[in-house]
C-alpha positions as CSV (number, residue, x, y, z in Angstrom):
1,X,49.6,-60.6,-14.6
2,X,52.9,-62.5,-15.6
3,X,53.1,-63.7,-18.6
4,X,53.9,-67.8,-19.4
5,X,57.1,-67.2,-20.1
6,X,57.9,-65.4,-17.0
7,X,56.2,-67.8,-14.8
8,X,57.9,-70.7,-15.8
9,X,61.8,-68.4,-15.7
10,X,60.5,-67.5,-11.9
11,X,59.6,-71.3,-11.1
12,X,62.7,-72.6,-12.0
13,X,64.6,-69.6,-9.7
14,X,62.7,-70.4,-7.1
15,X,63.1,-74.1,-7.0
16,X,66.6,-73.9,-7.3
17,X,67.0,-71.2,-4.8
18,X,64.3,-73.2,-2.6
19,X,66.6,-76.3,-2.7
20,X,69.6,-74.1,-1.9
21,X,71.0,-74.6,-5.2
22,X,73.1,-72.1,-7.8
23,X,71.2,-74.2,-10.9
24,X,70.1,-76.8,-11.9
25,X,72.9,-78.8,-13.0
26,X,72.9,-79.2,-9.2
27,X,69.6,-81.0,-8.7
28,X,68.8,-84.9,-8.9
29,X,65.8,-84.1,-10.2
30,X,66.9,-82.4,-13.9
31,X,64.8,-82.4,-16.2
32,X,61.8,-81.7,-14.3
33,X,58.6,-80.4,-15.0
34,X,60.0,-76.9,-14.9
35,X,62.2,-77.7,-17.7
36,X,60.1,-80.2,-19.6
37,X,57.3,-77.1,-19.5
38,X,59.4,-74.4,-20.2
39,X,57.5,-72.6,-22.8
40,X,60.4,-70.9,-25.1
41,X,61.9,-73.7,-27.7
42,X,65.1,-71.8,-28.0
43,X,65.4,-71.7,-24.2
44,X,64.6,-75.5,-23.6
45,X,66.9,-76.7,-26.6
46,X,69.9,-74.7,-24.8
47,X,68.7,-75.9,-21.4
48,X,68.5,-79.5,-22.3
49,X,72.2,-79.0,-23.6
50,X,74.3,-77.4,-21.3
51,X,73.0,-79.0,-17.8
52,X,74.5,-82.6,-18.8
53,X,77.6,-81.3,-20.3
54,X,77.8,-78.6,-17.4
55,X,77.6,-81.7,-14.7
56,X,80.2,-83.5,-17.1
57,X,83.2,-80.8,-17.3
58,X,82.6,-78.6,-14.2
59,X,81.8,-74.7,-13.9
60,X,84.9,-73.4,-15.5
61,X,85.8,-75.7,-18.7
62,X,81.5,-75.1,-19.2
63,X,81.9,-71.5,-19.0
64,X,84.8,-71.2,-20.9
65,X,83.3,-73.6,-23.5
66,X,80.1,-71.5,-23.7
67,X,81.9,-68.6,-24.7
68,X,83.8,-70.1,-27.5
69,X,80.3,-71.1,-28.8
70,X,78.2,-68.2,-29.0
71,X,81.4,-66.6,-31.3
72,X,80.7,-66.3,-34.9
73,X,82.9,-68.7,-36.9
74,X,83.3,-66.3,-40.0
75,X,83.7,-62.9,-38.7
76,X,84.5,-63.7,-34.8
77,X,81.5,-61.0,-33.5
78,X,80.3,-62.1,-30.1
79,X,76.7,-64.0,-30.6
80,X,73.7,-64.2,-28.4
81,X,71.9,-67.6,-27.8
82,X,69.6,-69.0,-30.2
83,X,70.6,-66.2,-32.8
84,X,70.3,-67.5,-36.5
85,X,72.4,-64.9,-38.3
86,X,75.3,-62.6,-37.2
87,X,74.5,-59.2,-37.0
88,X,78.1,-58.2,-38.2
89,X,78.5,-60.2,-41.5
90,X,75.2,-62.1,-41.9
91,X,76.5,-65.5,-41.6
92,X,74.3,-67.7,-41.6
93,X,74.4,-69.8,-37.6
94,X,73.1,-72.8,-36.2
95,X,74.3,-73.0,-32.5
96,X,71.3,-74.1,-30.5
């Protein structure tokens, strides 16, 4: 049985891939109820984020962008998303 988590991740590939779409900064329709459902915080805060700004500057400058983000500021060790310490010198983060 899939958990809620997975569900909703497997919803929102589908719909997109139903509608022909790479992602959702594609679609008309963002947020939807795939979005406004999605049932990790972390997940939705970075969702909600990046889709308008993706739309704004395009693929590449978002990408690009994106990278420079998830980089520690104190110690420059690459980051994950929603992490709230760096695992190289313990700085304390807030990036999502």
């Amino acid at each position: 049985m899939k958990s809620e988590k997975k569900t909703e991740q497997y919803d929102i590939r589908a719909c997109t891939r139903e509608k022909g779409y790479a992602g959702c900064h594609e679609c008309d329709e963002f947020p939807c109820k795939h979005i406004e459902n999605f049932p990790m915080t972390v997940g939705k805060k970075v969702i909600s984020r990046v889709i308008p700004y993706w739309r704004e500057v395009g693929t590449e400058k978002w990408i690009k962008d994106e990278e420079a983000r998830y980089i520690c500021p104190e110690c420059g060790n690459k980051l994950f998303r929603g992490v709230v310490q760096c695992n190289q010198c313990k700085g304390k983060l807030d990036l999502d």
